[in-house]
C-alpha positions as CSV (number, residue, x, y, z in Angstrom):
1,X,-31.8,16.2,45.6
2,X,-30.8,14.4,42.1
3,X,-33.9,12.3,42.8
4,X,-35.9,15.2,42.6
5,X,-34.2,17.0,39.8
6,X,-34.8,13.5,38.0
7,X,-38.5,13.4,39.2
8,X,-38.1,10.5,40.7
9,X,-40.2,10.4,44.0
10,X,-39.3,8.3,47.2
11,X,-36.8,6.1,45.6
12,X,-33.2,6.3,45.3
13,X,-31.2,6.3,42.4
14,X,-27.1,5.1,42.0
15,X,-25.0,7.2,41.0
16,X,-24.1,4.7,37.8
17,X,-28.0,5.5,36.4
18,X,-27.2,9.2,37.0
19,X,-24.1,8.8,35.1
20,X,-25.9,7.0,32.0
21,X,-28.3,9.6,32.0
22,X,-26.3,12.7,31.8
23,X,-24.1,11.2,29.4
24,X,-27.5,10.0,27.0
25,X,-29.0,13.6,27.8
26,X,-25.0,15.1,26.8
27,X,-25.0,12.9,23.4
28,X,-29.2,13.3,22.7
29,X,-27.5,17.2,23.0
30,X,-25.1,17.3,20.5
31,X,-25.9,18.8,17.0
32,X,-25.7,16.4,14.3
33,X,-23.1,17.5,11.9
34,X,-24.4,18.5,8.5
35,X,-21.8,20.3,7.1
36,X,-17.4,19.3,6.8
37,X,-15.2,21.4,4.3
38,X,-11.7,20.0,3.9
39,X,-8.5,20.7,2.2
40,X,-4.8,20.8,1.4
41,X,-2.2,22.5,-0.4
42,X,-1.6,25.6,1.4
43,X,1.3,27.7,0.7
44,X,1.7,29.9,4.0
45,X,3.6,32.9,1.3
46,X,0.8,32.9,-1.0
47,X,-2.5,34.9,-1.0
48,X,-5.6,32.6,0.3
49,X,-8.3,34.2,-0.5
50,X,-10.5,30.8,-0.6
51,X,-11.1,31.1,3.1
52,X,-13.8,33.5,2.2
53,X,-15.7,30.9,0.3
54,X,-15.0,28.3,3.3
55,X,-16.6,30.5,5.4
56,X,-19.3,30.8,3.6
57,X,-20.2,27.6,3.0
58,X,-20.7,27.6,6.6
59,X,-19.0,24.2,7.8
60,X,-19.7,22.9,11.3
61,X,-16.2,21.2,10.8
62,X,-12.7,22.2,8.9
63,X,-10.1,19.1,8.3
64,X,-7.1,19.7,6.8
65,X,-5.8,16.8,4.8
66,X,-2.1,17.9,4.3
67,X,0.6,20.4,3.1
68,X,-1.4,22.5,5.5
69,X,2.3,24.6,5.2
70,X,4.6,24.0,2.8
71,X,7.8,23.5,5.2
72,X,10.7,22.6,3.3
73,X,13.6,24.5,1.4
74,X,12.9,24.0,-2.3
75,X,15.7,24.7,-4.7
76,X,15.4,26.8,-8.2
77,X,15.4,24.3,-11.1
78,X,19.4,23.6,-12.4
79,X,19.6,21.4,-15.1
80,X,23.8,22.7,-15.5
81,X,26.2,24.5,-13.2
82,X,27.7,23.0,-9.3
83,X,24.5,22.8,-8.2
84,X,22.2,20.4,-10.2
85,X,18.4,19.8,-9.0
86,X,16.6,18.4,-11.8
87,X,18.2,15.3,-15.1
88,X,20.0,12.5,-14.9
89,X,23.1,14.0,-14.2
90,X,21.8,16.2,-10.8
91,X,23.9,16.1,-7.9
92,X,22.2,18.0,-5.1
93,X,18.3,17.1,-4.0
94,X,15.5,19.2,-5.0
95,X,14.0,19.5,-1.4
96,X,15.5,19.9,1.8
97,X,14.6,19.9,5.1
98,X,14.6,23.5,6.9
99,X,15.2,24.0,10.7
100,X,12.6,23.8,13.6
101,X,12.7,27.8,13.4
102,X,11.7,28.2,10.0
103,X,9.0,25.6,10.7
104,X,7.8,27.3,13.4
105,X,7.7,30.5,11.6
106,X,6.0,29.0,8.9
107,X,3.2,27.4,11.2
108,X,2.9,30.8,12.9
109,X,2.3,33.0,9.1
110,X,-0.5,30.1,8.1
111,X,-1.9,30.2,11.6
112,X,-2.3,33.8,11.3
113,X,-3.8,34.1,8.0
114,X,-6.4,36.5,8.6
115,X,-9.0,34.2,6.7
116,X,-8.2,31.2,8.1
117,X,-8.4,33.2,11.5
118,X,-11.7,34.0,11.2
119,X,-12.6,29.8,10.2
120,X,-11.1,29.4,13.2
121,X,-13.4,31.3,15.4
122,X,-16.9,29.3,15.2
123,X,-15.3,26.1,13.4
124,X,-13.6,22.4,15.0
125,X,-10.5,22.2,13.2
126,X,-9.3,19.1,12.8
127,X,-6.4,17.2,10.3
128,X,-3.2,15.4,9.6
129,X,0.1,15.9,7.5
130,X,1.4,15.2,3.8
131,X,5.1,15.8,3.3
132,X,5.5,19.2,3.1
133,X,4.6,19.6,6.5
134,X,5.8,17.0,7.6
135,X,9.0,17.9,7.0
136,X,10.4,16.9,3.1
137,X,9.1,16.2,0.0
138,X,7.7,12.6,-0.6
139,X,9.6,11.7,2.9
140,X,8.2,8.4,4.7
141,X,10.0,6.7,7.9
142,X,13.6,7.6,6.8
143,X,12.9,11.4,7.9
144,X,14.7,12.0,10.7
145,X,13.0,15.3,11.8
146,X,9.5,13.3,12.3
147,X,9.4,14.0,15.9
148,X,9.6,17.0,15.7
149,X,7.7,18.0,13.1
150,X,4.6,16.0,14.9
151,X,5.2,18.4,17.8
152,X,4.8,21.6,15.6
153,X,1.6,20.3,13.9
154,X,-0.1,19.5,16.5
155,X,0.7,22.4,18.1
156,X,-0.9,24.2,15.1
157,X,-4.4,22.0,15.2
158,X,-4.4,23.2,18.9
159,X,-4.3,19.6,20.2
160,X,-4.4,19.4,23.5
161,X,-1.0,18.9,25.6
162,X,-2.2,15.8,27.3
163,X,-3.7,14.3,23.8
164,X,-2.6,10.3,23.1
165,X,-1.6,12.2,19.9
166,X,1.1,13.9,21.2
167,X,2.7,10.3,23.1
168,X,2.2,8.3,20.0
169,X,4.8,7.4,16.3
170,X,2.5,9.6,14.4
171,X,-0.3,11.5,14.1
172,X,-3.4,9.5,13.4
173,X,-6.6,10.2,14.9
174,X,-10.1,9.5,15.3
175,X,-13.2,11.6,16.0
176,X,-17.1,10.7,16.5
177,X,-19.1,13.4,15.8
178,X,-23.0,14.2,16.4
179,X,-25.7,12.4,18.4
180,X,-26.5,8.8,18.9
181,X,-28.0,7.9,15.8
182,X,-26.7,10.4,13.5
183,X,-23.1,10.1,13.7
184,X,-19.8,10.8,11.9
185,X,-16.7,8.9,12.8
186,X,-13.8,10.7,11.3
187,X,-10.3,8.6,11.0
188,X,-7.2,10.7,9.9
189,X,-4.0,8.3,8.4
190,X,-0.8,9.2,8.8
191,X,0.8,7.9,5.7
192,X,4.0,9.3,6.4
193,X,5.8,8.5,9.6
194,X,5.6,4.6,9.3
195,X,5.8,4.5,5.4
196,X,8.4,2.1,3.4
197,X,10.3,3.8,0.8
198,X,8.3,5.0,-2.7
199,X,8.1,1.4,-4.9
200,X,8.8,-0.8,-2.6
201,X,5.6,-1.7,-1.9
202,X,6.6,-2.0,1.9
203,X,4.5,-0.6,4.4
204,X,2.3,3.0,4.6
205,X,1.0,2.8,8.0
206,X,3.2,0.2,10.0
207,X,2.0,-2.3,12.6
208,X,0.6,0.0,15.3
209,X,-1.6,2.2,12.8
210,X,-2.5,-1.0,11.0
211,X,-3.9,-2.4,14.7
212,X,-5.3,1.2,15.7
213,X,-7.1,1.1,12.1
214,X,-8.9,-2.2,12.6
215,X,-10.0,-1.3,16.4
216,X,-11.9,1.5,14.9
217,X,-13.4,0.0,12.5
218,X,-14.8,-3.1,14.3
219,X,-15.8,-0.5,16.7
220,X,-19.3,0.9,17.9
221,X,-21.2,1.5,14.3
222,X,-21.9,4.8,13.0
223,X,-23.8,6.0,10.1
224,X,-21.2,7.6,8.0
225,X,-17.7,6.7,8.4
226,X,-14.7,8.9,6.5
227,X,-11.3,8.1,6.5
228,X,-8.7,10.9,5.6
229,X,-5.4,9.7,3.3
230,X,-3.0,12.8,2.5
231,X,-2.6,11.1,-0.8
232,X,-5.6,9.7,-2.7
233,X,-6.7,5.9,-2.2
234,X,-8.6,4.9,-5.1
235,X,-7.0,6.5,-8.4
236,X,-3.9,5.4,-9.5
237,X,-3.1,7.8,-12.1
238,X,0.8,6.8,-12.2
239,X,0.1,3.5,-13.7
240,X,-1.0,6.0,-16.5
241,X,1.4,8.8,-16.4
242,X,4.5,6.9,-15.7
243,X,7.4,7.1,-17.1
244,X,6.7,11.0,-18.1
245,X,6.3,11.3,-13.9
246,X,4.7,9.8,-10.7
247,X,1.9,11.0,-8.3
248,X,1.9,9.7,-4.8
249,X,-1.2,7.4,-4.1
250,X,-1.8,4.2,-2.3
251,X,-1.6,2.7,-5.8
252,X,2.1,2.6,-5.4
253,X,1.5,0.3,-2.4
254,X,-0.9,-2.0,-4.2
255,X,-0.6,-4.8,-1.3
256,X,-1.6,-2.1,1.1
257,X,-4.6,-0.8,-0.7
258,X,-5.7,-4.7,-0.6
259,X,-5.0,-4.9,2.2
260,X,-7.3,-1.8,3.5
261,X,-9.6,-2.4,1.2
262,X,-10.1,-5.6,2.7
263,X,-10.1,-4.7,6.0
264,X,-13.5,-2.2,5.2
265,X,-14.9,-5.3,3.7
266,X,-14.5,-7.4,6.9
267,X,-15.7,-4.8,9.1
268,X,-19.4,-5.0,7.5
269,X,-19.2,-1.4,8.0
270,X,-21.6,0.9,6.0
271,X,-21.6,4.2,5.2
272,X,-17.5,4.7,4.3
273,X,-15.6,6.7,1.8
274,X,-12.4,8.2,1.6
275,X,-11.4,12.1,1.2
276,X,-7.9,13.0,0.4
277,X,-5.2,16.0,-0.7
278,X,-1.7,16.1,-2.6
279,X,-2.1,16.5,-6.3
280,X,-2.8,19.8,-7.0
281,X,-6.3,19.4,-8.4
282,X,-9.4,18.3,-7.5
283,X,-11.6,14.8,-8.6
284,X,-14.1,12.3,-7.2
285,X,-12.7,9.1,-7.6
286,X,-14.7,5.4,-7.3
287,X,-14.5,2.0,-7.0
288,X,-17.9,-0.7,-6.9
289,X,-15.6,-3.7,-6.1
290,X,-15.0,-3.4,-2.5
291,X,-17.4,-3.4,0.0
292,X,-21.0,-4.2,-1.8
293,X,-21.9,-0.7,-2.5
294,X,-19.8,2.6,-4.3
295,X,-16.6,3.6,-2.1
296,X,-15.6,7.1,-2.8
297,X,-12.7,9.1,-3.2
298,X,-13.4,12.8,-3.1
299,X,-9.5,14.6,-3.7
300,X,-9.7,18.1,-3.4
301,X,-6.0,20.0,-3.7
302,X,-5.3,22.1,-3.2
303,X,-6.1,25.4,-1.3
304,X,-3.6,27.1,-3.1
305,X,-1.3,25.2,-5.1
306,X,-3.2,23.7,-8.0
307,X,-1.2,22.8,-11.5
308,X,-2.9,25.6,-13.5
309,X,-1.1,27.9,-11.5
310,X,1.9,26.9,-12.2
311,X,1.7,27.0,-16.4
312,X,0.9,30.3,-18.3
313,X,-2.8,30.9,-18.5
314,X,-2.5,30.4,-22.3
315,X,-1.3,26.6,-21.8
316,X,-4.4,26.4,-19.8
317,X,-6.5,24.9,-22.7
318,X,-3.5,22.2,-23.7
319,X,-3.7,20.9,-19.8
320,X,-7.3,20.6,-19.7
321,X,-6.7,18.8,-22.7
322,X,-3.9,16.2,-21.4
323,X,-6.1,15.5,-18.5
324,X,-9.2,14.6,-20.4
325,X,-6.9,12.4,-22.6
326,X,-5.0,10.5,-19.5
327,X,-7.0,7.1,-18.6
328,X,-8.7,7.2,-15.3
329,X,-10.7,4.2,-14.8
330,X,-12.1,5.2,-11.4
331,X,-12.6,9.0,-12.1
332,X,-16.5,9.9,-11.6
333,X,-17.6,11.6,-15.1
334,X,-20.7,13.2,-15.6
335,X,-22.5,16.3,-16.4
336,X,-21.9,18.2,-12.6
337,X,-18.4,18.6,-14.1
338,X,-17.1,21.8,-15.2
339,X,-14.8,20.9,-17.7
340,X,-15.0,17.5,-19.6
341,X,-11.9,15.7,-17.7
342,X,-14.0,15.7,-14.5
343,X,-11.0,17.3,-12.9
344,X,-10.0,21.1,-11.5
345,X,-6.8,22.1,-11.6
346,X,-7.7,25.9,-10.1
347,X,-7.6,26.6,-6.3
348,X,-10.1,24.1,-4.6
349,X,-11.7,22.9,-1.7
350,X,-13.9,19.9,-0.8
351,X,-17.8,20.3,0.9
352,X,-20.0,17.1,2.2
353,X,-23.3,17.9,3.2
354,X,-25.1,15.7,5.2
355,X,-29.0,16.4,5.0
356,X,-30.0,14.2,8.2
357,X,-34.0,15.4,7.7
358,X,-34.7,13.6,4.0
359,X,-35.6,10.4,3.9
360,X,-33.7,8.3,3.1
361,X,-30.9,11.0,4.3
362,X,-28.5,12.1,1.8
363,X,-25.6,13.1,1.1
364,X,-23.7,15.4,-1.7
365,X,-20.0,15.3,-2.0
366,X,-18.7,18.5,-4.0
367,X,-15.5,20.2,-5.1
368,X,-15.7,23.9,-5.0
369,X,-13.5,26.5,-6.7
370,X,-12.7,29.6,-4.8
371,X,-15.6,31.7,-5.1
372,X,-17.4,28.7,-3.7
373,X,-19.8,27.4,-6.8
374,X,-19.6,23.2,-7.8
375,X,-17.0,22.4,-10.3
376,X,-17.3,18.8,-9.8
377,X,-20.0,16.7,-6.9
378,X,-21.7,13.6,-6.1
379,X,-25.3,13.0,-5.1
380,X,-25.8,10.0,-3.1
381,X,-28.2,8.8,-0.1
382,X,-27.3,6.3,3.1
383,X,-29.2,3.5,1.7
384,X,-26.6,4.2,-1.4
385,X,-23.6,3.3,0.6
386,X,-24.7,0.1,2.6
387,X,-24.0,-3.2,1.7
388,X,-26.4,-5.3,-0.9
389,X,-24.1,-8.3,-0.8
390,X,-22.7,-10.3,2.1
391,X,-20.8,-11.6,-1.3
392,X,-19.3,-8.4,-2.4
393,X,-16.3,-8.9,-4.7
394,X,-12.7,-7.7,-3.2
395,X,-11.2,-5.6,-5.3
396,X,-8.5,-6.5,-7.9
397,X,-10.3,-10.1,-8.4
398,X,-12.9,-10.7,-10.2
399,X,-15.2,-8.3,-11.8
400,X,-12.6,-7.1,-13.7
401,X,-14.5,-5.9,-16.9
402,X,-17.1,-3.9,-14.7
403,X,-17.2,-0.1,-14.5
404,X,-15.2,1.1,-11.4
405,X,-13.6,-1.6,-11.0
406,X,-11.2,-2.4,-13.6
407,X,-7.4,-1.3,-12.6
408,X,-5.2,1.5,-14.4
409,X,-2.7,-1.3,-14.6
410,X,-4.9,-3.4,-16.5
411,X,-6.0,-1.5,-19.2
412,X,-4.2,-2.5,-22.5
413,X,-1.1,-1.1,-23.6
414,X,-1.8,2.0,-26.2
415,X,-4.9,3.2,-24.1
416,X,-2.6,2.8,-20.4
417,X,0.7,4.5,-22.0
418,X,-1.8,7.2,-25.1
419,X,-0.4,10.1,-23.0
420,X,3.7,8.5,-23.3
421,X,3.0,7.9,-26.8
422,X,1.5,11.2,-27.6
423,X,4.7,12.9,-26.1
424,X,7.0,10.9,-28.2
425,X,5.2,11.7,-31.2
426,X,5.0,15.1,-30.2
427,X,9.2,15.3,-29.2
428,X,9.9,13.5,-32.4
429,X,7.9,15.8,-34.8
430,X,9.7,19.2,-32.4
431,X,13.2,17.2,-33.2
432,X,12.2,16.6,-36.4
433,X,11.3,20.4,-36.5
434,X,14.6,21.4,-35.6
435,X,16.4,19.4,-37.4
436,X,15.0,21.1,-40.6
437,X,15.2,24.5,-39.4
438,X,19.1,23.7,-38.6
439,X,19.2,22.2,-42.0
440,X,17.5,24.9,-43.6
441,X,19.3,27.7,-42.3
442,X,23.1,25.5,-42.9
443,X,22.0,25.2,-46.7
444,X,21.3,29.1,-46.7
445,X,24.8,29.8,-45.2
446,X,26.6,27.3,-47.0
447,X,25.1,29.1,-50.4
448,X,25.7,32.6,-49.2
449,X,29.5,31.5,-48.7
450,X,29.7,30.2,-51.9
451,X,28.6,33.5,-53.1
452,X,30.8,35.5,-51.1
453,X,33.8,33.5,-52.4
454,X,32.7,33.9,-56.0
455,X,31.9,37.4,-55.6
């Protein structure tokens, strides 16, 4: 009977060739994926009304790259009083963990979302964690509800109960999608439940991920290849904005990033760049100095926490302003960007589009704002993002005066610290200020005394 169905006449065929030839006929079957939204940032209380534009882009595939809920307890801002969350005298944390419960709860609210509902109907979901959902702000291996936490978000990405995901030390994943030919390997990092402490440079994703990692990378080719970080890879922009304050990147760990950067360079692999969440606005980000052609970065964060949200509208202007003026060495500026800082600090998320059909096939890598149009986007093609050099410079050595590819931390001292320097001037000319007005108003009410007694 199968050699009929086959068409093969009077000989017999084994079972292993029937076997190969469903599974070529399953893969030659598959769409090839030509359109992936992603993003992060999503505060299960607020309003999301960017699902709309999600939907509407019409992406085969959703990943979520973090702070898919916002989990934790996070105290009011005390600088005096018992309870003191923020200076140098605070004595209580900021963020604390909440109960399995309230987790649970808070998973059930964002699952529920009637917009993010309807994504889920026609579209494979797929994603990892930040810290927020993961249990506590800026938390790495120290977090003692990890276990748990993995259990609740996976249980939110629907993974299946007898998934390697749900037997494994954290929640890192990999995914080959579309046919033979024309596929997409997605790899998800946890960068949470192995990571050293902040400035340690220790570990982010400890000996098994580190193992796991190179395995899929050596591993069958395909021809695109994105890795997910919950925190961004390439840009460092804490070399820049430190001491005023610190974002979370892989630029903390600098032996890490080497050290992945390195192992993409070994691999000979073509066709790789990064996508990531975390900071509360969106950029493309790059670097020339790694694997012989452009790696990207494309951050897009967040869903709906985004820093513009969090100011008066009227301050607006002065933020746009600060971001334009802090040094970003890998930050992609062009004119596809809305404003002039290349960044978007407005409810975002982040589009690839694969257009399989031109030739050579392209690709366009785009952050959207939430009625779906470009605020920031990259056009690029296959041949783009393979190798031209079996001599391709690692990053950090060499090359070091070359666009994308100089370090934050090498840039010299009054262009690295302009945005420090600018807030001392700007403190010491409002102390200055105030110190006048004080002295102004003391000289009136010392002479209006002196009146009075006269008088």
């Amino acid at each position: 009977m199968i050699s009929r169905w086959l068409g093969v006449g009077g000989g017999v065929v084994r079972p292993l060739s029937v076997l190969l030839f469903l599974a070529c006929c399953a893969s030659e079957q598959e769409p090839p994926v030509y359109r992936i939204a992603f993003g992060s940032c999503a505060n299960q209380s607020d309003p999301q009304p960017i699902w709309s534009a999600i939907i509407d882009f019409d992406p085969q595939i959703f990943i979520w790259l973090g702070d898919n809920i916002y989990g934790d307890i996070k105290r009011p801002m005390k600088l005096f009083g018992k309870e003191r969350t923020i200076g140098p005298w605070k004595n209580v944390p900021r963020f604390v963990p909440s109960s399995e419960h309230e987790m649970q709860a808070r998973y059930d609210k964002a699952k529920n979302n009637h917009g993010y509902s309807r994504l889920r109907q026609n579209v494979k979901v797929i994603g990892t964690w930040d810290d927020h959902d993961y249990g506590l702000n800026d938390a790495g291996k120290e977090f003692r509800g990890k276990i748990t936490s993995q259990r609740l978000l996976l249980d939110f990405l629907d993974e299946p109960r007898d998934s390697p995901r749900r037997n494994q030390a954290g929640v890192y994943a990999s995914y080959t999608l579309g046919p033979v030919g024309r596929q997409v390997k997605v790899i998800l990092l946890d960068t949470r439940y192995h990571r050293d402490p902040l400035f340690s440079d220790g570990t982010m994703l400890g000996n098994s991920q580190w193992s796991w990692l190179e395995k899929e990378l050596n591993g069958p080719a395909s021809a695109i290849t994105i890795i997910g970080s919950s925190i961004q890879v390439i840009s460092n922009l804490s070399a820049t904005t430190g001491p005023l304050f610190y974002l979370e990147s892989w630029g903390l760990f600098p032996k890490e990033r080497t050290r992945l950067f390195k192992l993409i360079a070994n691999s000979k692999r073509d066709g790789v760049f990064f996508i990531s969440g975390d900071v509360h606005f969106g950029e493309i980000t790059r670097c020339d100095c790694v694997t012989g052609y452009p790696l990207y970065d494309i951050t897009s964060s967040g869903l709906t926490q985004a820093v513009e949200k969090a100011i008066p509208p009227p301050l607006h202007l002065l933020l746009r302003f600060l971001a334009w003026l802090t040094p970003s060495t890998m930050r992609v500026k062009d004119k596809s960007c809305r404003y002039r800082s290349c960044t978007y600090g407005q409810p975002n998320f982040g589009a690839i589009e694969i257009n399989w059909d031109a030739t050579p096939v392209s690709l366009k890598f785009e952050v959207k704002d939430a009625n779906g149009l470009t605020v920031t986007s990259v056009n690029r093609t296959l041949l783009d993002l393979q190798s031209k050099s079996s001599n391709s410079k690692v990053y950090g050595r060499g090359g070091k005066d070359w666009k994308y590819c100089s370090l934050e931390v090498n840039l010299p001292w009054i262009v690295r610290y302009r945005l420090l320097v600018l807030f001392f001037c700007a403190f010491s000319v409002l102390l200055l200020a105030l110190i006048g007005l004080i002295s102004v108003v003391a000289s009136v009410c010392v002479k209006y005394i002196l009146k009075c007694k006269l008088d």
